[in-house]
DRENNUGU-676844 format. One line per field, with one value per residue (C-alpha): residue in one letter; x, y, z. Coordinates in Angstrom, 2 decimals. Each point is the difference from the previous one (the first is absolute). Layout:
% residues N
residu (A | ...)
c1 (X | ...)
c2 (Y | ...)
c3 (Z | ...)
This chain:
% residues 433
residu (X | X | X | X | X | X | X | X | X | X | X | X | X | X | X | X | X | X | X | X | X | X | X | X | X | X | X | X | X | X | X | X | X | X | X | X | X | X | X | X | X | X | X | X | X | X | X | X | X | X | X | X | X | X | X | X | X | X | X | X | X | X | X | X | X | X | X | X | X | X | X | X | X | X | X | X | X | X | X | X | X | X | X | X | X | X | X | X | X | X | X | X | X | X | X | X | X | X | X | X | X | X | X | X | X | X | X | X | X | X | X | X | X | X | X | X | X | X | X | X | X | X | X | X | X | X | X | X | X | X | X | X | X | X | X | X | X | X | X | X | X | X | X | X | X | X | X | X | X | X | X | X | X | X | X | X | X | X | X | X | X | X | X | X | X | X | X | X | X | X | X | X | X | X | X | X | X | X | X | X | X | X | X | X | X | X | X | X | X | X | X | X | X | X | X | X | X | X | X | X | X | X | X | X | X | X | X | X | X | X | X | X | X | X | X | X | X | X | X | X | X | X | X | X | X | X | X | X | X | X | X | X | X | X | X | X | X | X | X | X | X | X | X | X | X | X | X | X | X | X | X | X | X | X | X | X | X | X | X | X | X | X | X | X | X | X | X | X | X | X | X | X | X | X | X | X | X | X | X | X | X | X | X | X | X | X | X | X | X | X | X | X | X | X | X | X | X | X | X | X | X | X | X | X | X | X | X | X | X | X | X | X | X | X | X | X | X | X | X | X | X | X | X | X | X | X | X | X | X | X | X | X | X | X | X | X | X | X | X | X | X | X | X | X | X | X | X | X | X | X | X | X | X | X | X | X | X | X | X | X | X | X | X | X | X | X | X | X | X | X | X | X | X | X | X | X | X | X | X | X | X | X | X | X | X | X | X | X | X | X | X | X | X | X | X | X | X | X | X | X | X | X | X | X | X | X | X | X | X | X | X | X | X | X | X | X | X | X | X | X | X | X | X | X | X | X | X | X | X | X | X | X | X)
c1 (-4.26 | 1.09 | -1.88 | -2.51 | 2.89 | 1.33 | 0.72 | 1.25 | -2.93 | -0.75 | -1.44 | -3.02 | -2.69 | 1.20 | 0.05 | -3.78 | -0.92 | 1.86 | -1.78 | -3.83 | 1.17 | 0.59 | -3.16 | -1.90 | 1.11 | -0.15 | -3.79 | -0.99 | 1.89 | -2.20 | -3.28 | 0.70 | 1.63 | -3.83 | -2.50 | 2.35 | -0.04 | -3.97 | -0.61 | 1.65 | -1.08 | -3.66 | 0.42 | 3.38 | -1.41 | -1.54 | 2.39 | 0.13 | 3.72 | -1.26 | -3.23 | 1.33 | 3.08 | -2.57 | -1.63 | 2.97 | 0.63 | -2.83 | -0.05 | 3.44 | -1.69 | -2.54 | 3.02 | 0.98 | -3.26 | -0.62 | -3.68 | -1.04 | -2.68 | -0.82 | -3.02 | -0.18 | -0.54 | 1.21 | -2.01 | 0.53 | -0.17 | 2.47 | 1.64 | 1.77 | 1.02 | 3.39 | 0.75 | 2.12 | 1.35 | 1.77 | 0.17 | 2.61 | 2.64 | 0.74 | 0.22 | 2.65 | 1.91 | 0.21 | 0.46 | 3.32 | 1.15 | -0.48 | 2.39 | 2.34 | -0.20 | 0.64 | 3.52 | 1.73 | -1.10 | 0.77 | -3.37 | -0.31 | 0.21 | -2.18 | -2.61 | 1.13 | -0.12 | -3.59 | -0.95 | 1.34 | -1.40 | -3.40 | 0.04 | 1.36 | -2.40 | -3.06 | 1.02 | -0.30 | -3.32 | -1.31 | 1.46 | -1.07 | -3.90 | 0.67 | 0.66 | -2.53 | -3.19 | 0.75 | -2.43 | 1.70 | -1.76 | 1.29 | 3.32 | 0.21 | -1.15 | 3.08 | 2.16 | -0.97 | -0.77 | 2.74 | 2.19 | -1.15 | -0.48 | 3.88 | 0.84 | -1.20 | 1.54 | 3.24 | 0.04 | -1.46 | 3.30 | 2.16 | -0.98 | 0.44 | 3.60 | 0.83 | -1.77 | -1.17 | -2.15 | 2.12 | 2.86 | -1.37 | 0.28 | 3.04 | -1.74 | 0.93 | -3.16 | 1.39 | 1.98 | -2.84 | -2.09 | 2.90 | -0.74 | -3.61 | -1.86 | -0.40 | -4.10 | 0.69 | 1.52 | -2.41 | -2.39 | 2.06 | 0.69 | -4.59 | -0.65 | 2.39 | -0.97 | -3.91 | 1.30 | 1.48 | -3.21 | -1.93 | 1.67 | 0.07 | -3.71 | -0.28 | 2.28 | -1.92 | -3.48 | 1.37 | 1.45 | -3.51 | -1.69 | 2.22 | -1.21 | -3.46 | 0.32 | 2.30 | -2.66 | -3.01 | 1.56 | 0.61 | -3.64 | -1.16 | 2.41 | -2.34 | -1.82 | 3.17 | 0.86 | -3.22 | 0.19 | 3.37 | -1.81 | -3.22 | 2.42 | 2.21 | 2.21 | 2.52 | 3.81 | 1.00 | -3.09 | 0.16 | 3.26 | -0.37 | -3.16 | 2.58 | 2.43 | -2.79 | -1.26 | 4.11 | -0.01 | -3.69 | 1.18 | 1.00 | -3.11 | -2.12 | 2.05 | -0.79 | -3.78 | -0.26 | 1.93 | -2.84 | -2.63 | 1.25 | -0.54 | -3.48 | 0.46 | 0.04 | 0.47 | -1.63 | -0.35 | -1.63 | -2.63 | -2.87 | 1.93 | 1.53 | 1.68 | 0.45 | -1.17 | -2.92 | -1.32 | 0.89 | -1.38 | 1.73 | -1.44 | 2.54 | 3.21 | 3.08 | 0.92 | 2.78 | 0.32 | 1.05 | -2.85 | -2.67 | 1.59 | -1.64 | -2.57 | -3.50 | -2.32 | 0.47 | 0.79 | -0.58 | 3.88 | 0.50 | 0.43 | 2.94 | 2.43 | -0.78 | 2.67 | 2.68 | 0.99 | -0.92 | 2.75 | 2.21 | -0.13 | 0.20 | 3.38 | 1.22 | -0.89 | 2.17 | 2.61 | -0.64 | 0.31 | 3.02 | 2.18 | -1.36 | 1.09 | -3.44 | 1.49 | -3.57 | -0.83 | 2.19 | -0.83 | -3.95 | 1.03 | 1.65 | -2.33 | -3.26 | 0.64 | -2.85 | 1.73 | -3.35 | -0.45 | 3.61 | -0.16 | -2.92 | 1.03 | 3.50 | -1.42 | -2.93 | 2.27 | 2.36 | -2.33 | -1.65 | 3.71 | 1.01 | -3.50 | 0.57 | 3.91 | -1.75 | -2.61 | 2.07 | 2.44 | -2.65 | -2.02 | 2.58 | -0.30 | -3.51 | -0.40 | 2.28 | -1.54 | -3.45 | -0.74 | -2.24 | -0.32 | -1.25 | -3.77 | -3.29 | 0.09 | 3.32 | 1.19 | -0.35 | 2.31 | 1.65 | 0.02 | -1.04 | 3.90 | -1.23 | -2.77 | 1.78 | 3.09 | -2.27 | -1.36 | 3.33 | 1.29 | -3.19 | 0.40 | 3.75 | -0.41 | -2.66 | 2.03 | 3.63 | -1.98 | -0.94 | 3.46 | 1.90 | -2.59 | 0.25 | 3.43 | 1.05 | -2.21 | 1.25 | 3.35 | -0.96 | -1.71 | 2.89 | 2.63 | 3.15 | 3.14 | 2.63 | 2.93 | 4.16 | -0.52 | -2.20 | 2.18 | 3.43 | -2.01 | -1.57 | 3.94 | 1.51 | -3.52 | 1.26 | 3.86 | -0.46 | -2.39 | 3.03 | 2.11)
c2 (-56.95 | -3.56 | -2.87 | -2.04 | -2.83 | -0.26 | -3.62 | -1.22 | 0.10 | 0.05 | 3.13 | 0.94 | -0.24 | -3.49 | -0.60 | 0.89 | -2.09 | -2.75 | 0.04 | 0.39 | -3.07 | -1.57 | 0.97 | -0.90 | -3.35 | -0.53 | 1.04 | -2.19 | -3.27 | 0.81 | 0.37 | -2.84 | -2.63 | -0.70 | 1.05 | -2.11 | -2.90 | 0.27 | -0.77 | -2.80 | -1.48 | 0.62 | -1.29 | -1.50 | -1.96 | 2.75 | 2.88 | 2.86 | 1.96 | 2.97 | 0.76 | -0.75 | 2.58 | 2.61 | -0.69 | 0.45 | 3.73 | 1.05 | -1.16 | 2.19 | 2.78 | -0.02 | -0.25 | 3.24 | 1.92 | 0.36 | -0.20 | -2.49 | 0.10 | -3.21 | 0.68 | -0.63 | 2.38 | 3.10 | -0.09 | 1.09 | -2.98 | 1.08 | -2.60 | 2.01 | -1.78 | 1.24 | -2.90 | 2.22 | -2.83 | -1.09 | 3.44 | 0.76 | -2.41 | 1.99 | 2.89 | -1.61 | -1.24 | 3.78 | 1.20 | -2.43 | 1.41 | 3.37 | -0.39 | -1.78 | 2.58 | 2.56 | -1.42 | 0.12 | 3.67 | 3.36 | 1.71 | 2.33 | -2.87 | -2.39 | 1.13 | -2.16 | -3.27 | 0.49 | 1.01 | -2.82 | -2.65 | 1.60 | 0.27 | -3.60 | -1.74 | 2.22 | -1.54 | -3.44 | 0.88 | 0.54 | -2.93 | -2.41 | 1.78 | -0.21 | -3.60 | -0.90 | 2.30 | 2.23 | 2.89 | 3.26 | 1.52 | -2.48 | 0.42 | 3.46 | -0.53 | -3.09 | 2.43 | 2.61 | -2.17 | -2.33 | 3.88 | 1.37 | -2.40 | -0.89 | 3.97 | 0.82 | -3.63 | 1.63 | 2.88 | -0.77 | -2.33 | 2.67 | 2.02 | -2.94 | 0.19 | 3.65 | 0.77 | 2.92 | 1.03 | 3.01 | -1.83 | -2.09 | 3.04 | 1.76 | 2.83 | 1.53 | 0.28 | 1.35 | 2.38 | 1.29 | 0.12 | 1.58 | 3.20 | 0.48 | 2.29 | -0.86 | -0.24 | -2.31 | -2.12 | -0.41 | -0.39 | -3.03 | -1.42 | 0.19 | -1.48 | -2.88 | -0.43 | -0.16 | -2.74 | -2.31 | 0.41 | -1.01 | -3.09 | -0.93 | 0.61 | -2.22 | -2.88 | 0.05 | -0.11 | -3.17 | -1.73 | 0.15 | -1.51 | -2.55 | -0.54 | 0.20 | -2.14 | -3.28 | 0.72 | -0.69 | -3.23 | -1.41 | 0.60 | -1.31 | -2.97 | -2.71 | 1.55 | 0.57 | -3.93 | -0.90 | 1.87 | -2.42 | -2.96 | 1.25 | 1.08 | -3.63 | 0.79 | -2.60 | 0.84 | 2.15 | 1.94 | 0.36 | 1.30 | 2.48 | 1.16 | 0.99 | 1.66 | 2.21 | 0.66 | 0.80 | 2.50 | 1.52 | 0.88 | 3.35 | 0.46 | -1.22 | 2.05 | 3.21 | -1.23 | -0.14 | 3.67 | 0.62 | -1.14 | 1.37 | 3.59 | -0.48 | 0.20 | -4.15 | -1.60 | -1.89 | -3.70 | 0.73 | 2.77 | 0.00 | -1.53 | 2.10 | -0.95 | 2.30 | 1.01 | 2.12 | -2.43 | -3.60 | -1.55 | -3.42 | -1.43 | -2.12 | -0.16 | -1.74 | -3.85 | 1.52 | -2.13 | 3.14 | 2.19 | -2.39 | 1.91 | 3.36 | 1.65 | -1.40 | 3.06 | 3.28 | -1.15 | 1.83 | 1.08 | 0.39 | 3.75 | -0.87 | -0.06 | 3.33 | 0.48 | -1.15 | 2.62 | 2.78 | -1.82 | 0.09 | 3.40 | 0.22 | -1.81 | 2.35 | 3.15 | -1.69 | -0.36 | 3.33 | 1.73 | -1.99 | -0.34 | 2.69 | 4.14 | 1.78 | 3.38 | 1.09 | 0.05 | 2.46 | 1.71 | -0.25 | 1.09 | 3.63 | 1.05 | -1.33 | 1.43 | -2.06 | -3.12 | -2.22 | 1.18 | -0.56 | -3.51 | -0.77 | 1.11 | -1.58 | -2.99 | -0.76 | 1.11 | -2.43 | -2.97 | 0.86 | 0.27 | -3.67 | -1.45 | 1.34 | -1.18 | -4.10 | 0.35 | 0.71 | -2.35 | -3.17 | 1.48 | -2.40 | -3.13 | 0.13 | 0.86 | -3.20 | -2.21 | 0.30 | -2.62 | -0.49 | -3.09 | 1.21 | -2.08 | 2.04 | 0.69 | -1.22 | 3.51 | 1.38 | -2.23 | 2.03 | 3.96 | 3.13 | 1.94 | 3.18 | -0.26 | -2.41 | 2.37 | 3.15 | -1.98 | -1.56 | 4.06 | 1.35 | -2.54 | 0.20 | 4.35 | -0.76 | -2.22 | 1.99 | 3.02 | -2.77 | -1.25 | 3.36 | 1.73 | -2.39 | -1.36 | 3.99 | -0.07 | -2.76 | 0.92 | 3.96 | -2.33 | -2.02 | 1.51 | 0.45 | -2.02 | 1.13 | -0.61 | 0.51 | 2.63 | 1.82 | -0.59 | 1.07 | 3.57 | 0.26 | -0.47 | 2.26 | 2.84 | -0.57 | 0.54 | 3.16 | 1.43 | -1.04 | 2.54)
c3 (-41.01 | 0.82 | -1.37 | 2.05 | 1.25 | -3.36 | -1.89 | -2.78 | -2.85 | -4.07 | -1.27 | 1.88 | -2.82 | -0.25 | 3.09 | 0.56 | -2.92 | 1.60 | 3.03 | -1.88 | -1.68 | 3.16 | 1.68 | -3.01 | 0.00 | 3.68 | 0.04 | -3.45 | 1.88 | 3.03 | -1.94 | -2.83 | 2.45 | 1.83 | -2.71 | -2.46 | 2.90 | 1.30 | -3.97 | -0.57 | 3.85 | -1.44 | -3.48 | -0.93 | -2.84 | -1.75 | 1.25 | -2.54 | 0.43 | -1.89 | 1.85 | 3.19 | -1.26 | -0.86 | 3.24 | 1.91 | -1.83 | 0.97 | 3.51 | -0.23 | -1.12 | 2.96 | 2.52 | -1.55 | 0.76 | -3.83 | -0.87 | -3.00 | -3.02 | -0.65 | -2.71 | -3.78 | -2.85 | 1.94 | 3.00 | 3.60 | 2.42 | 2.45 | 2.51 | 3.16 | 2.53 | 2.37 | 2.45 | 1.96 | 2.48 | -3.54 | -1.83 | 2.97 | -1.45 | -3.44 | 2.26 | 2.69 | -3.05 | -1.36 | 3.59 | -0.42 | -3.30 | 1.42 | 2.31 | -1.87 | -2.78 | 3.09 | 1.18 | -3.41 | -0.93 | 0.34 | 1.10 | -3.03 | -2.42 | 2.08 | -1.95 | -3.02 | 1.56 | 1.21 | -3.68 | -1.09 | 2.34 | -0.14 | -3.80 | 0.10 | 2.28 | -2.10 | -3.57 | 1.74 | 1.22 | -3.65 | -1.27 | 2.10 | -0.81 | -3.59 | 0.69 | 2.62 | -1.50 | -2.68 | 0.59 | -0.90 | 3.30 | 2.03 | -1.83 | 1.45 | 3.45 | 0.18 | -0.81 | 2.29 | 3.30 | 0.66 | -1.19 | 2.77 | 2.55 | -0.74 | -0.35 | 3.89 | 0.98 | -1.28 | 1.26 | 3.98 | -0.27 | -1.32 | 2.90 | 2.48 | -1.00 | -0.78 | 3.74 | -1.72 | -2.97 | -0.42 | 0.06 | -2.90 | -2.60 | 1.27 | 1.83 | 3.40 | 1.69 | 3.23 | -1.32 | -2.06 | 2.76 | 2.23 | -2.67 | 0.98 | 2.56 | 3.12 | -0.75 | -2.72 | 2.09 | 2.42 | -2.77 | -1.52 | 3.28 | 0.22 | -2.87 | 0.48 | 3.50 | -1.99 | -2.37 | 2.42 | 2.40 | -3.23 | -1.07 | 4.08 | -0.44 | -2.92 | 1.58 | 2.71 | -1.67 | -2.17 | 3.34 | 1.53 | -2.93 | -0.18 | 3.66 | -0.71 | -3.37 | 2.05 | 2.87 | -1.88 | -1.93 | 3.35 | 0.36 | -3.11 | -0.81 | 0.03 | -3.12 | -1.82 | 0.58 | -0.77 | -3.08 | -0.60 | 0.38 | -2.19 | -3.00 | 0.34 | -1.99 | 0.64 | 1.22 | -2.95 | -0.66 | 4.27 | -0.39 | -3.00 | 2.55 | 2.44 | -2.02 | -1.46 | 3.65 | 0.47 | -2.61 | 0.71 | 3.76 | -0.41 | -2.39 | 3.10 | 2.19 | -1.52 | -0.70 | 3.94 | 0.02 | -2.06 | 2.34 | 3.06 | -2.16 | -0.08 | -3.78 | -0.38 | -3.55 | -2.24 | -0.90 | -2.96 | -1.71 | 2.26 | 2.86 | 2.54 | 3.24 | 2.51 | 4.20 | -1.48 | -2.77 | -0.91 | -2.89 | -1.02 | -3.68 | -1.58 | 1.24 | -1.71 | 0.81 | 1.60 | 3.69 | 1.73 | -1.01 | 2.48 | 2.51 | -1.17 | 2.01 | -0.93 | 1.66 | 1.77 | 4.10 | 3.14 | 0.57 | -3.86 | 0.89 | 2.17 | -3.02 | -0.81 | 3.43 | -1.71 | -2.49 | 2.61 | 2.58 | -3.01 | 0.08 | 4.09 | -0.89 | -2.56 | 2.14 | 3.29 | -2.54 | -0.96 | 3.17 | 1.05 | -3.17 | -2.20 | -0.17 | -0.15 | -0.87 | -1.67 | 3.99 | 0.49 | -2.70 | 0.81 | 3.68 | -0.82 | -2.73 | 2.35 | 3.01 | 1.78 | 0.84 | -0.13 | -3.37 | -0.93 | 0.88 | -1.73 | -3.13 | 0.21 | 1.13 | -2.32 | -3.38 | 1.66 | -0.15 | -3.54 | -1.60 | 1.44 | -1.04 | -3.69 | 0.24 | 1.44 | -2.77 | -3.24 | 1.47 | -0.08 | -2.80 | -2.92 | 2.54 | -0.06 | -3.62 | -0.43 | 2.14 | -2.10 | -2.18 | -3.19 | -1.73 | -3.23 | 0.90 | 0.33 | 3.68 | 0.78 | -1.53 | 3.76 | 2.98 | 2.34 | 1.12 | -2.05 | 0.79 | 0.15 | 2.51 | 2.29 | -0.02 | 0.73 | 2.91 | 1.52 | -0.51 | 2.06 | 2.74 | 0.32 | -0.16 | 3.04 | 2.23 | -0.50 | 1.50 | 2.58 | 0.17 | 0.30 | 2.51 | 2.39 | -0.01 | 0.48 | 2.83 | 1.57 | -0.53 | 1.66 | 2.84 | 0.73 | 2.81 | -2.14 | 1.51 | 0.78 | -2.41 | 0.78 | -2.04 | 2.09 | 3.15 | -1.82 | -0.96 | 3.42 | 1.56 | -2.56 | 0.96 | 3.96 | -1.13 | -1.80 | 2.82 | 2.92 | -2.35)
């Protein structure tokens, strides 16, 4: 097999390590350059290089997702916060080297440059917490975050270039699947259809919330400037503010996933926020978080909509795009066609509600937050029960979705194509013979 566009390169293991280097260093310039520079605009007279240094590591290690203990004598105080709006530059930097690593290698060895960057970038992760912290727990964790944060970065560029993930490993996937039964077929063709209706599903669900979430800022912006003003603090505390409400955005995207679920999330223990209870105690002097939903209002309920039209979505992608061969299946072994249809249809919707739920169920883990304070332990979405919820509402509107886009589309006079007119001549020729 020829190699991905091949080019001229060092040995691949070398190669990898040269581009984790890379990406290392272009990450710890963009972290150290303005934690390095807001210290000395606060306090150039008494600026401290090796706490702002240890600062800056660990503001590195948050970028990376990796969780950190900042208690004495062997205690657990755990500090977890993912500010995915920055957490996605590590992974565009890997997504880079992926590709890179993907044009200069055969596909069977491909795997050695990916070892090698991931192994690379994870040994820099531990150093820089045996610099910044120390704790042998959170030595672990910086090894095994930014490893595979960087790993899946890798290899979603890898596939960007190869065009295909079978092509990535040197295996033939349509010949093998040129080998199989006919049934087998159709059974691939299902569940693939099922997967893409899934992630449609889930792209969908995250596209309304974003709707939902820039909707009700425009609604509340005068209490998130007010909040500015109330905070004053001054042009570079303002403009760390805004950076950290840069970074939070996809954390506050997937919070208002979470409340459109019905499942809502948490600003704290004792503090939930969602359209069947609100309960706001203390919330962070964050400027962003005055926007958040003070009581329980009359169209609260509304956003329940959004995940179930997520679904409607999915299912007319479904019936338009999609193979469902289990239909066919459903409609010789059933022989009563109402029956048939129901079956078909309802396993239809609960398979691409499962796929949209364990496809936001890491997001939403993510995007919770403790800071390692009594209550603050509990900011964001429990995963599991806002993925269970988003799964039952996009199951409900698929069936929604699929039902009634096939009956439209049985309602609809069929037009006329040059098709049909070339077979209807060809029907009138044979007869005149």
């Amino acid at each position: 097999m020829e190699p991905m566009r091949r080019l001229p390169t060092p040995p691949l293991w070398l190669f990898g390590l040269f581009e984790a280097v890379q990406a290392v260093l272009a990450t710890a310039l963009l972290v150290a350059v303005p934690v390095l520079g807001s210290s000395l605009a606060r306090n150039w007279r008494d600026f401290d290089p090796q706490s702002s240094a240890e600062f800056a590591s660990q503001v590195w290690l948050v970028v990376h997702a990796a969780p950190l203990n900042f208690a004495e004598n062997g205690d657990s105080n755990w500090f977890h916060l993912v500010p995915l709006g920055f957490t996605l530059v590590p992974f565009l930097l890997a997504w880079r080297a992926g590709r890179r690593l993907a044009q200069g290698a055969y596909p069977t060895q491909l795997w050695q440059g990916l070892l090698a960057f991931t192994l690379g970038y994870a040994a820099a992760g531990v150093g820089v917490a045996r610099y910044g912290i120390g704790d042998p727990g959170t030595l672990v964790w910086a090894g095994v975050a930014p490893g595979l944060l960087v790993g899946i970065g890798s290899l979603a560029g890898c596939y960007a270039e190869a065009r295909s993930a079978t092509r990535m490993i040197g295996v033939d996937l349509e010949a093998a699947v040129e080998g199989l039964s006919e049934r087998l077929k159709w059974a691939f063709a299902y569940l693939w259809a099922v997967l893409r209706g899934g992630a449609v599903a889930a792209v969908a669900a995250v596209g309304l919330s974003a709707v939902l979430m820039v909707g009700w800022l425009g609604w509340r912006w005068m209490d998130v400037a007010n909040s500015y003003q109330e905070l004053d603090a001054g042009i570079t505390g303002g403009a760390g503010l805004t950076l950290l409400h840069l970074g939070l955005a996809p954390n506050l995207l997937l919070w208002a996933l979470a409340y459109s679920t019905g499942a809502g999330f948490s600003m704290g223990t004792g503090s939930p926020v969602s359209p069947l209870e609100t309960e706001l105690v203390a919330v962070p002097a964050v400027p962003v978080l005055a926007a958040l939903p003070d009581q329980v209002y009359e169209y609260s309920l509304l956003a329940l909509a959004l995940p179930v039209l997520a679904g409607v979505i999915a299912g007319w992608w479904l019936m338009r795009e999609g193979e469902n061969h289990f239909d066919d299946w459903c409609q010789l072994k059933l022989k009563l066609r109402p029956v048939s249809v129901t079956v078909s249809t309802v396993t239809l919707g609960v398979l691409t509600g499962t796929v949209a739920a364990a496809l936001m169920i890491g997001p939403l883990w993510l995007s919770h937050i403790s800071l390692g304070v009594g209550a603050m332990n509990d900011i964001g979405p429990h995963a599991g029960i806002t993925a269970m919820l988003l799964g039952g509402w996009v199951a409900l509107g698929t069936v929604l979705g699929y039902s009634l886009t096939a009956a439209a589309k049985q309602a609809t006079p069929r037009r006329r194509t040059q098709e049909d007119d070339d077979a209807e001549e060809e029907s009138f020729s044979a007869a005149q013979q």
